[in-house]
C-alpha positions in Angstrom: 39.8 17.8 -36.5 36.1 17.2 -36.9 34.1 20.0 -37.4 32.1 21.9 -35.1 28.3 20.4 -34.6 25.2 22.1 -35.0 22.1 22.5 -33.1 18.4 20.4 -33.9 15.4 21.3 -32.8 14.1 18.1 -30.7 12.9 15.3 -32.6 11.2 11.6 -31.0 14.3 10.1 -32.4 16.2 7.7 -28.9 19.2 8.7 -29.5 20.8 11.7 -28.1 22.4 12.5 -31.0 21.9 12.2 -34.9 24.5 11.2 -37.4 24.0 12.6 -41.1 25.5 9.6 -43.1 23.6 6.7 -44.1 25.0 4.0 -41.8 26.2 1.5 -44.7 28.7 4.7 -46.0 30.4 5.3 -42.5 33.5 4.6 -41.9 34.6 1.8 -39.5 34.6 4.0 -36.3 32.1 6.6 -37.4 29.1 5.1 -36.1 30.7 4.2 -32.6 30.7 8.5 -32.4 28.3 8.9 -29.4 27.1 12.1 -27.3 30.7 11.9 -25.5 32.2 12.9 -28.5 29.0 15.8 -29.5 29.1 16.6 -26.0 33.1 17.6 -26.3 32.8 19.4 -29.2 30.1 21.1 -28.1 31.8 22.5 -25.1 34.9 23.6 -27.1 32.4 25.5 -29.5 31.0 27.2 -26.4 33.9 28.4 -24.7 35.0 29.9 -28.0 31.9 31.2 -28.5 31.2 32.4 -24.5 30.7 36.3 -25.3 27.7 35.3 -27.4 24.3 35.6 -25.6 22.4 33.9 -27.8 21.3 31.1 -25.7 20.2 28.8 -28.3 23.6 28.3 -29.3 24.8 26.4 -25.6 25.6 22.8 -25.4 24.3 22.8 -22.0 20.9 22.7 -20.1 20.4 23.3 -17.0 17.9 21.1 -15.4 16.9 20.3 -11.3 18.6 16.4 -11.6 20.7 14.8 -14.2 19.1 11.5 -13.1 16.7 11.5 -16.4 15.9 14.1 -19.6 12.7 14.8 -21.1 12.2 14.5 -24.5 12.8 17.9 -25.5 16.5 17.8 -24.3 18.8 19.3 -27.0 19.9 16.8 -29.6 23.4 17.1 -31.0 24.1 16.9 -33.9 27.9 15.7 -35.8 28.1 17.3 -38.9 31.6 15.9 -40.1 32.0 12.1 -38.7 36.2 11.0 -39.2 37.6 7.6 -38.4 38.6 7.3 -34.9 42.4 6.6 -34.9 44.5 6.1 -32.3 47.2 8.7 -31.3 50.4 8.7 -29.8 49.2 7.2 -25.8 51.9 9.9 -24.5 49.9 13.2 -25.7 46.3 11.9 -24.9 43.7 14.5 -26.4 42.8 16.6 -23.7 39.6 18.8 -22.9 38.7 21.5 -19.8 36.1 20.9 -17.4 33.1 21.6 -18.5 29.4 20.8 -17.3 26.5 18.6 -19.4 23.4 17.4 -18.0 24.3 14.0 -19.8 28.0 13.5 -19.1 26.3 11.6 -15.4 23.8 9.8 -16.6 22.8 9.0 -20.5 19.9 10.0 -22.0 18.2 7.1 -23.0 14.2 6.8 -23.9 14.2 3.6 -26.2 12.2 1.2 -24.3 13.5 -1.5 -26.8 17.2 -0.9 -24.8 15.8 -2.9 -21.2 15.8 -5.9 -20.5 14.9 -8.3 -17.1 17.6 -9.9 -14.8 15.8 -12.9 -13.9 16.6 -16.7 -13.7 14.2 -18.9 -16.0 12.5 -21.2 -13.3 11.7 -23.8 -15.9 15.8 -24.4 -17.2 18.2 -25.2 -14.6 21.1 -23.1 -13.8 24.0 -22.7 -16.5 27.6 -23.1 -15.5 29.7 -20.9 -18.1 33.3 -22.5 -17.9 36.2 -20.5 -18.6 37.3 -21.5 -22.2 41.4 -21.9 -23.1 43.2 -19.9 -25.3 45.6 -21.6 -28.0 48.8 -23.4 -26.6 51.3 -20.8 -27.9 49.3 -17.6 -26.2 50.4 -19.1 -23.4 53.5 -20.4 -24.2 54.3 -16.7 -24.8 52.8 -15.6 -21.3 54.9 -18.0 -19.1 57.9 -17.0 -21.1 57.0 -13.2 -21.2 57.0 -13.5 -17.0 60.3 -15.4 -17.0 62.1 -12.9 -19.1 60.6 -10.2 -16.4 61.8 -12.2 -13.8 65.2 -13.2 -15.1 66.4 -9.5 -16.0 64.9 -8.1 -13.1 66.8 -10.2 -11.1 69.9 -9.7 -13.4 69.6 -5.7 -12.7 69.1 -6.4 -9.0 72.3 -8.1 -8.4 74.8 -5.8 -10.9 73.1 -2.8 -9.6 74.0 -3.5 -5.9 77.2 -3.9 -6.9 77.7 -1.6 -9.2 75.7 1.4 -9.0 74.5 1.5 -5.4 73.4 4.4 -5.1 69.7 3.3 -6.7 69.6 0.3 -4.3 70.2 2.1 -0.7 66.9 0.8 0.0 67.5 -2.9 -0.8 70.8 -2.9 1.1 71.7 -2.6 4.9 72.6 0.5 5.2 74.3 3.0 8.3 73.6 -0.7 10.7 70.0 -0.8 9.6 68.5 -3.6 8.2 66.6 -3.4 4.5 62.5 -2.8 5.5 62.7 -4.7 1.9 65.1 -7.4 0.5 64.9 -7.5 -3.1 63.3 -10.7 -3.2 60.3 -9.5 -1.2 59.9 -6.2 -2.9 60.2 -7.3 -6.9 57.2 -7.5 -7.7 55.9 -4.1 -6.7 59.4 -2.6 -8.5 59.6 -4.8 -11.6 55.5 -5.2 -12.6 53.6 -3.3 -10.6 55.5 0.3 -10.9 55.7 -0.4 -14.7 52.0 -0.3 -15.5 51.2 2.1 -12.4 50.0 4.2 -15.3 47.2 2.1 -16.3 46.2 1.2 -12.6 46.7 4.4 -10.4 45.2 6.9 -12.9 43.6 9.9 -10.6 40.4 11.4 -11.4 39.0 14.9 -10.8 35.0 14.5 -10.2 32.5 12.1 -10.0 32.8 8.6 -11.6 29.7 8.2 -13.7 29.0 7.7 -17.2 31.8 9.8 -18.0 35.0 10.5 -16.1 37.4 13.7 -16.0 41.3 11.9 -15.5 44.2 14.2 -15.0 46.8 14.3 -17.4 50.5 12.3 -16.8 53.2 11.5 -18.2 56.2 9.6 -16.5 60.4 10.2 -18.6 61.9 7.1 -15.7 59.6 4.4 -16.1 56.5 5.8 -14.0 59.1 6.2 -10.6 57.6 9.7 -11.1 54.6 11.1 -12.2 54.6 14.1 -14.0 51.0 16.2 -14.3 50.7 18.5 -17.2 48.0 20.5 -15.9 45.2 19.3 -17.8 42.3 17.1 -18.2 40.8 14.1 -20.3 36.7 13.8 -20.5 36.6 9.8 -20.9 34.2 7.8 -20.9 34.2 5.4 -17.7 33.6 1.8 -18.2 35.8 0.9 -15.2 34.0 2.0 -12.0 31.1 -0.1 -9.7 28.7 2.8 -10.5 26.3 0.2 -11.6 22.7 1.9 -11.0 24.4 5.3 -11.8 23.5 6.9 -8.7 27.2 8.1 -8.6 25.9 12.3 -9.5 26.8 15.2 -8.8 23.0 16.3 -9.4 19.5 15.1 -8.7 17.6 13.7 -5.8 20.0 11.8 -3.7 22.9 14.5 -4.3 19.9 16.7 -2.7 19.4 14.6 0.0 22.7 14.5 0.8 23.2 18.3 0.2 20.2 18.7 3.3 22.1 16.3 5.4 25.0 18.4 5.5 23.2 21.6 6.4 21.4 19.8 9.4 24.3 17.3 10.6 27.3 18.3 9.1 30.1 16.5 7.3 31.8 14.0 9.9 31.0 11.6 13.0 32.2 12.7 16.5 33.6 9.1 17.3 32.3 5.6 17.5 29.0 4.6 17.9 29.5 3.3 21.3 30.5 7.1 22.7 28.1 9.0 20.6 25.4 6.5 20.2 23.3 6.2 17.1 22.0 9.2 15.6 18.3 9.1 13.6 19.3 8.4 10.1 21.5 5.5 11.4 17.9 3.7 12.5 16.3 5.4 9.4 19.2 3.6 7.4 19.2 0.1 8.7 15.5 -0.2 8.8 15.3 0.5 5.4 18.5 -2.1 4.7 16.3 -4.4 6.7 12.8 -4.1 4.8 14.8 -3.7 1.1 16.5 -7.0 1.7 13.3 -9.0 3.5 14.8 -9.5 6.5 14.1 -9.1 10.1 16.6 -6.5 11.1 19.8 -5.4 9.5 22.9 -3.2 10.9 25.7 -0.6 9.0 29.1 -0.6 9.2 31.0 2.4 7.9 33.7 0.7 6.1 32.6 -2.7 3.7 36.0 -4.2 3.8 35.6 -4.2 7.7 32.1 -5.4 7.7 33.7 -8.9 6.5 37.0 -8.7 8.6 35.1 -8.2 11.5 32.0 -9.4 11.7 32.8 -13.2 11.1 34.6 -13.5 14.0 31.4 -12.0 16.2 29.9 -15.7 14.3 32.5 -18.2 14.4 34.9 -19.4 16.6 37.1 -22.2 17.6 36.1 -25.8 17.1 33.9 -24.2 14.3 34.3 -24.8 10.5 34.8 -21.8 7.8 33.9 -23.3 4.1 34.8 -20.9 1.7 35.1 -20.8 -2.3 38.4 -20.6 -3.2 37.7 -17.4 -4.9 36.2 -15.7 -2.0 37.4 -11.7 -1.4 40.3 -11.0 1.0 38.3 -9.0 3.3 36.3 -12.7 4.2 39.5 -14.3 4.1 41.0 -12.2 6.8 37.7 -12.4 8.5 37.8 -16.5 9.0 41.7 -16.3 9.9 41.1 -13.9 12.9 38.0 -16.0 13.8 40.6 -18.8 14.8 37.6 -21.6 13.0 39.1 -24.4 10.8 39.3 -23.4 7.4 38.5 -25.7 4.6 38.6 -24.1 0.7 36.5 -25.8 -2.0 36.5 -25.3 -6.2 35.2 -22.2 -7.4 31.4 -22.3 -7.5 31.4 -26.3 -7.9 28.7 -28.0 -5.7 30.2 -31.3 -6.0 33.0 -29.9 -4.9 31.1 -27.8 -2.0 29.4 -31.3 -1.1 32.1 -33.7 -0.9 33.6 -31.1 1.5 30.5 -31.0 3.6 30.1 -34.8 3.5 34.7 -35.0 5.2 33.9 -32.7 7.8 30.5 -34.1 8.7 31.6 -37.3 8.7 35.3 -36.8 10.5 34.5 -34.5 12.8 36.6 -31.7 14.4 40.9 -32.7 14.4 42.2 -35.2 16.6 39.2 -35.4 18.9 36.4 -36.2 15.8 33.9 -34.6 17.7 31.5 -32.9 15.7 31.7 -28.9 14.8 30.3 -26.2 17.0 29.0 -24.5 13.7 29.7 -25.2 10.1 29.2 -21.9 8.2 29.5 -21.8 4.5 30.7 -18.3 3.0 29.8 -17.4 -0.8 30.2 -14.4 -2.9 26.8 -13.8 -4.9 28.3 -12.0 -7.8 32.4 -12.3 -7.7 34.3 -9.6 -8.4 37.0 -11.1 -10.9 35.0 -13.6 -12.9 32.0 -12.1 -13.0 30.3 -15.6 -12.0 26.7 -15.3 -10.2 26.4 -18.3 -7.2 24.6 -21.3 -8.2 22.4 -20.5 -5.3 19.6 -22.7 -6.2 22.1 -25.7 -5.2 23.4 -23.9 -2.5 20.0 -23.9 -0.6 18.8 -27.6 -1.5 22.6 -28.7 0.2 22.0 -26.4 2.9 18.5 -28.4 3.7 20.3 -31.4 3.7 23.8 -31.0 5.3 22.1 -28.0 7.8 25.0 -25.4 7.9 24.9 -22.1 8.2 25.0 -19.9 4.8 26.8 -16.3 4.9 26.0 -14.6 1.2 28.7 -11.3 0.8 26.5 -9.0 -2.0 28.7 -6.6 -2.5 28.6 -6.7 -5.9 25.6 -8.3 -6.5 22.8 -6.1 -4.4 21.6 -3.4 -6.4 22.6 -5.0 -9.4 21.2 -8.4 -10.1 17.4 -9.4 -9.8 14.1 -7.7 -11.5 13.9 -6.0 -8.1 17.7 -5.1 -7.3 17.9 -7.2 -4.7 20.3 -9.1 -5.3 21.0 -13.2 -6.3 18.1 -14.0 -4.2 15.5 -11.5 -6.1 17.4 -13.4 -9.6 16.7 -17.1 -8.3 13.6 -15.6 -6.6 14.3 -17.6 -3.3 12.9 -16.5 -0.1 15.9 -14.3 2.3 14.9 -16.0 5.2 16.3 -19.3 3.7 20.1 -17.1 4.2 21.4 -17.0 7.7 23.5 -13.9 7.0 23.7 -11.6 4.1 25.7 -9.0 3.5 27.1 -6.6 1.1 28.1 -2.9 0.4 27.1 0.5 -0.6 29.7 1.2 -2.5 29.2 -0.2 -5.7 25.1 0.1 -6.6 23.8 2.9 -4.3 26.8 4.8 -5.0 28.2 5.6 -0.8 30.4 4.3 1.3 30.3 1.2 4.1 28.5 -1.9 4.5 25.7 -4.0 6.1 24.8 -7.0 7.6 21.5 -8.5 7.5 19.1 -11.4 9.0 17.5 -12.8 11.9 17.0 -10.2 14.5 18.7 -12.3 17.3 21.6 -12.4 14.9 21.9 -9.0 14.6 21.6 -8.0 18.5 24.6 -10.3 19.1 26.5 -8.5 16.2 26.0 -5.1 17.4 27.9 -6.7 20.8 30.3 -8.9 19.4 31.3 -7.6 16.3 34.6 -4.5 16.3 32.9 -3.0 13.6 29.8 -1.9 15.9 31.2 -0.7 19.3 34.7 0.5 18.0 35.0 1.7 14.5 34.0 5.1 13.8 30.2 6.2 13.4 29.0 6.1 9.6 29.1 10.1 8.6 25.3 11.4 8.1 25.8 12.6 4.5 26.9 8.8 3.7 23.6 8.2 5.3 21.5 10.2 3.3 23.1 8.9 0.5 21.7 4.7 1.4 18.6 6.3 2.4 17.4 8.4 -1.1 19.3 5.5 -3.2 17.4 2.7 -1.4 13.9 4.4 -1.1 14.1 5.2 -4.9 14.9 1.7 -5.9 11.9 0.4 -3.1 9.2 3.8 -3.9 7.7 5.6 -1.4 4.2 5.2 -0.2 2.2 7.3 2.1 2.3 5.3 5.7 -0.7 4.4 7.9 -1.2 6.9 10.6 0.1 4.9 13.5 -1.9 3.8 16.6 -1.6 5.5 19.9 -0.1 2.2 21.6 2.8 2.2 18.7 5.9 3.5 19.1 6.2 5.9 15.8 10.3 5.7 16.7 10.8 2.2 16.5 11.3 1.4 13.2 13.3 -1.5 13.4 10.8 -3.5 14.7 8.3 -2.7 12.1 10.5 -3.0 9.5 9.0 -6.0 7.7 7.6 -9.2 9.0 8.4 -12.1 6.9 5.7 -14.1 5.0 5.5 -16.6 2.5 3.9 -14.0 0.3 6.7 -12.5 -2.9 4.1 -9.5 -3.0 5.5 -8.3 0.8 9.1 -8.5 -0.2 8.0 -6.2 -3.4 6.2 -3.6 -1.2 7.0 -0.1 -1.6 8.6 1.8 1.5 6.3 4.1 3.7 7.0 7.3 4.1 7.6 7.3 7.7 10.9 5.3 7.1 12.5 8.3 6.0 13.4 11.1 7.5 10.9 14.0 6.9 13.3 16.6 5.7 14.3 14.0 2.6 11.4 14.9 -0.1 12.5 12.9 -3.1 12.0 13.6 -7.0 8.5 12.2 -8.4 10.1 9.9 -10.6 12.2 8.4 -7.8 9.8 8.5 -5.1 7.2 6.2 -6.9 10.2 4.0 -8.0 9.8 4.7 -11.9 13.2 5.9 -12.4 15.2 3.0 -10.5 12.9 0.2 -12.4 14.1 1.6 -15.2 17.9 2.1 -14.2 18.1 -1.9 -13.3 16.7 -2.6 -16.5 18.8 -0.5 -18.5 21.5 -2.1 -16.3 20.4 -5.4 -17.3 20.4 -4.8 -21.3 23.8 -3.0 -21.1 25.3 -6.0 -19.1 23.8 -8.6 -21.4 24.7 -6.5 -24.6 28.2 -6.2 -23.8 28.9 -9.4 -22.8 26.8 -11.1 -25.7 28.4 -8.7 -28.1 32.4 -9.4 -26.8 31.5 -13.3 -27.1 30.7 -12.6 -30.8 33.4 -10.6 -32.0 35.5 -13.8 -31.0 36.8 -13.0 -27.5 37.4 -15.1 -24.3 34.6 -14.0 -21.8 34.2 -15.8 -18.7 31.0 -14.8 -16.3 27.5 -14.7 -16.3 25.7 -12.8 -18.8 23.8 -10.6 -16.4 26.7 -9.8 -14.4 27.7 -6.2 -14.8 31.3 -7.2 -14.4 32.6 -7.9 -17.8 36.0 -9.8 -18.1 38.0 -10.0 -21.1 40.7 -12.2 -21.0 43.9 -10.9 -22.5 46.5 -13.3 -20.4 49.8 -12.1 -21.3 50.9 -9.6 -19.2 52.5 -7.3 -21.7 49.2 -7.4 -24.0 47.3 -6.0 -20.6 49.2 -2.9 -20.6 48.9 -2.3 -24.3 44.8 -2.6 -24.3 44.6 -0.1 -21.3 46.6 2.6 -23.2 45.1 2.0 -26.8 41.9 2.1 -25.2 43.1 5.5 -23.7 44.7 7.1 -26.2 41.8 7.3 -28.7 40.2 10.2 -30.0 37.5 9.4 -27.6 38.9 7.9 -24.5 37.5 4.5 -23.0 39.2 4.0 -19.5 39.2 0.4 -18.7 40.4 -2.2 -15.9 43.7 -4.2 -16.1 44.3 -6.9 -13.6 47.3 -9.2 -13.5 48.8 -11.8 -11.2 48.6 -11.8 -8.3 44.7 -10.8 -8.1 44.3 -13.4 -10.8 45.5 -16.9 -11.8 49.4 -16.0 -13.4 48.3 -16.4 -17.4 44.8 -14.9 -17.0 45.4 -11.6 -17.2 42.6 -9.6 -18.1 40.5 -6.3 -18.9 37.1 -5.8 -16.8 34.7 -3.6 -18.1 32.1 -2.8 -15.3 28.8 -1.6 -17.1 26.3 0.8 -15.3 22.7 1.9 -15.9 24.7 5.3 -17.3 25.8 4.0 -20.1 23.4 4.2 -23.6 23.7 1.6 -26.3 25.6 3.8 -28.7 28.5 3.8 -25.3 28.5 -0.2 -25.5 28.9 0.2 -29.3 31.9 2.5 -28.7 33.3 0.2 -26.1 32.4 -3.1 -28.6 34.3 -1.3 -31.9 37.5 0.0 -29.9 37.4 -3.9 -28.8 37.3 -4.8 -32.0 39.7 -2.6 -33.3 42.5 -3.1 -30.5 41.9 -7.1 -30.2 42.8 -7.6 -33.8 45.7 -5.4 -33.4 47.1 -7.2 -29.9 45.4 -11.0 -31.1 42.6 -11.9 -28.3 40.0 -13.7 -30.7 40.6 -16.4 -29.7 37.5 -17.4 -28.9 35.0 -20.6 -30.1 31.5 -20.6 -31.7 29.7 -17.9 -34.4 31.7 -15.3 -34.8 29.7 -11.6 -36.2 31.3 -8.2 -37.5 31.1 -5.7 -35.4 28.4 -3.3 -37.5 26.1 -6.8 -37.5 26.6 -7.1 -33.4 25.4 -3.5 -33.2 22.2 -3.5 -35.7 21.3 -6.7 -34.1 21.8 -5.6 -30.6 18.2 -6.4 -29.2 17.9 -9.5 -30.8 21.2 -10.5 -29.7 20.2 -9.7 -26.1 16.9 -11.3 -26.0 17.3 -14.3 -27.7 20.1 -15.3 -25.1 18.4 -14.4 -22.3 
């Protein structure tokens, strides 16, 4: 067991914490030892030490918002660094709650650890193709699913003959029919339920740089679950808290905090019966003048602003062209919208275009008349791959064929862009060039729901047409207050004109923003009159400082991580700005073994597994999701654990210069800029 750490007067040093061996003489995990693993020892040296009152000797400080820490914040210290081994993934090292300003957000004042998400204007845009493992990885993958499939299939048919009693549920039974045959249900019994314990893992707190999981263990094969009563401090690289805004503490928790004193927790229907309350305007006025457009409107579930909202735009003898990869929520959408469907190659435009050219040129089925509407649906950042839009093409083939774009953000806003507004802030193309852009506020602006913005026209028929608007229920006001402080701290706050006697001071929608040719207007700051008077936000986030400096921590951390897995030899699809990180593992069984090394080390790293059927059937594959929480010394933890667990499982298997893991994190900033 390490030893405990001691307490150091504050120094100018970046780091939060200091180590006390010469870097060349540490062991191979020592210098991946970052403030999660201070901070834990520090809380088990407190409680054993709670009688004391000497305050000097606390872990903790207590400060108004765990959104940022002055340089005077206590620096900790780790007197005795060991190797960080794994353990046994059925006893995971466990830990009570306990409370650090840092455990949020990281503390993080090295300006050298930023960097820009931009496009360069002067190269074109760089495809990053997906590169193939050996031929026997997978070889081994096809034949590690059909030995799945073959016993599971052997077990099905001996058990319902022979031990029936565990297979009531596959067989008719007292004249009822199975809900399930075995055929339909095998995948969910035979996959799924064997790895539930590296994809249902439940959480106690909020999901920011850190994570509190609850403890399990399952003795049949995770059919049960059972909780030992305890708790794991982990650090979360597996969550869409990409600006960090996901805290228990600081300005928007405030915010949010007021809201419930004033309006309370929960909507009292649909907006149709109880109409739109203030910070619903406040909310998409402020969607509206973020994103550039003319008018914007909120749904309270994302999933459903998709579903439900393309069939309010297309209809029948209209034409859906969709990248094969598109999200199931937009898939569902264009079924129920009863258009044509056609499906072209993941983010190729010669693909795109050869489609466009068919359906101009044949026309609608049978009758080859031409379409009522051609609308082309895109994901700007997708979710899987971690591939950006090649949006630059996009537009020039949407002056040229004239259809209608729909962009779904809802990964990308927030994230992408010098500005956080998403793939058109990285291209920097005007928003009035999209038709329809949506996205979600559940990823950067850590709430809940969705939006849909553009031309005002288009909206007003939205709020009629569209379920979403009319039927679903209201969004809840401290979701509300939650877009509004997030939103206005990414834009800044300015002072607003006092408004003439002729304007309407309520109408905010309409003075949202009016569109010119200018970049400056898009990059204005928001006017104080656009938020509720009640929300009084931090300094640093009310003049913007704080969220500038979020998206470019964002940008570094993204970048660094991706940059350093591609040089420690793995297969890493995506774009390197994208704060989705995959890591492709492919076989199935390998998967599983990652997410519970990762898990069971002496500092936990809780990570993403995804498998057929949400991905092609041999590219299975972790994804790390970095955040603006994370420091550099928590992508070096997650980069040497990587290194550690890919030699033991054998995913290097990728091309080009290959670097040791202590020269990817020396050379970080150069490694980051240089292939930017």
């Amino acid at each position: 067991m390490p030893s405990p750490i001691a307490l150091n007067p504050p120094t100018p040093s970046p780091s939060i914490f200091k180590e006390t061996k010469s870097l060349d003489k540490l062991p191979l995990m020592s210098r991946a030892i970052s403030y999660l693993s201070a901070v834990q020892q520090a809380d088990t040296r407190a409680r054993s030490h709670s009688n004391s009152s000497t305050s000097s000797s606390s872990p903790t400080r207590s400060t108004p918002s765990s959104v940022t820490a002055s340089s005077d914040d206590t620096l900790l210290n780790d007197e005795d660094d060991t190797n960080n081994c794994l353990v046994n993934p059925l006893t995971p090292p466990t830990s009570e709650v306990f409370a650090t300003v840092h455990t949020e957000f990281g503390h993080c004042t090295n300006e050298t650890y930023r960097c820009v998400s931009k496009h360069d204007c002067t190269k074109p845009f760089q495809e990053h193709p997906i590169e193939e493992p050996p031929y026997y990885i997978l070889l081994t993958t096809y034949i590690s699913y059909l030995m799945v499939i073959c016993f599971g299939h052997a077990r099905d048919f001996f058990g319902k003959r022979f031990f029936k009693s565990y297979f009531t549920h596959l067989m008719p039974h007292n004249g009822y029919a199975p809900l399930n045959s075995d055929f339909d249900s095998f995948y969910t019994r035979r996959l799924q339920r064997r790895v539930d314990d590296c994809c249902s893992q439940p959480i106690a707190g909020v999901p920011g740089r850190t994570v509190l999981i609850l403890d399990r263990y399952s003795t049949d094969f995770n059919l049960h679950q059972i909780y030992t009563g305890t708790k794991t401090r982990a650090l979360n690289i597996a969550s869409y808290n990409y600006l960090g805004f996901s805290q228990a503490r600081g300005g928007c928790s405030d915010a949010v905090a007021e809201s419930v004193h004033r309006y309370g927790i929960s909507t009292c229907g649909t907006r149709l019966e109880s109409g739109s309350n203030e910070l619903h305007v406040h909310a998409e006025a402020l969607v509206a003048r973020f994103l550039g457009t003319e008018d914007a409107l909120v749904s309270s579930v994302g999933f459903a602003t998709n579903s439900t909202f393309i069939p309010a735009l297309v209809g029948k003898k209209s034409l859906i062209i969709s990248d094969e990869l598109n999200h199931t929520s937009i898939r569902i959408g264009a079924r129920q919208s009863g258009a044509q469907i056609r499906m072209f190659k993941h983010n190729d435009m010669s693909s795109l275009e050869s489609v466009l050219r068919e359906a101009i040129s044949q026309g609608q089925p049978k009758t080859h008349r031409p379409w009522k509407k051609i609308l082309v649906i895109v994901e700007g950042l997708y979710s899987m791959e971690g591939t950006l839009v090649n949006l630059l093409r996009v537009v020039e083939l949407k002056r040229k064929y004239k259809f209608y774009l729909f962009i779904d953000e809802a990964h990308s806003v927030g994230a992408v862009g010098p500005h956080g507004r998403g793939v058109t802030d990285y291209f920097n193309i005007h928003p009035g060039s999209i038709d329809v852009l949506m996205g979600t506020f559940t990823k950067s602006f850590g709430a809940a729901g969705g939006y849909i913005a553009g031309p005002k026209t288009l909206i007003d028929n939205l709020r009629l047409h569209g379920h979403s608007c009319p039927y679903a229920e209201a969004m809840a006001p401290p979701v509300l207050a939650q877009i509004i402080a997030s939103i206005a701290s990414i834009m800044g706050v300015a002072p607003a004109p006092q408004p003439s006697k002729s304007q309407n001071s309520l109408n905010l929608t309409s003075s949202a923003i009016a569109l010119k040719d200018s970049p400056n207007e898009l990059q204005r700051m928001a006017p104080a009159s656009m938020l509720p008077a009640w929300i009084n936000l931090h300094p640093s986030l009310a003049d913007g400082s704080e969220a500038r400096m979020r998206i470019r921590r964002l940008a570094f951390n993204c970048r660094y991580l991706h940059a350093g897995l591609k040089k420690l030899g793995f297969i890493i699809p995506g774009h390197p700005f994208s704060p989705i990180v995959p890591l492709l593992i492919f076989n199935p069984g390998k998967c599983m073994m990652f997410s519970r090394l990762m898990r069971s080390r002496r500092i936990p790293i809780v990570v993403v597994v995804v498998g057929y059927p949400a991905t092609p059937l041999e590219k299975g594959r972790a994804r790390f999701c970095a955040s603006a929480s994370h420091t550099k010394e928590d992508i070096d933890m997650v980069l040497r654990a990587c290194d550690e667990v890919g030699e033991i499982l054998d995913l290097k298997h990728g091309m080009g210069e290959r670097w040791g893991i202590d020269e990817v994190c020396e050379r970080a900033v150069e490694l980051v800029h240089s292939a930017v």
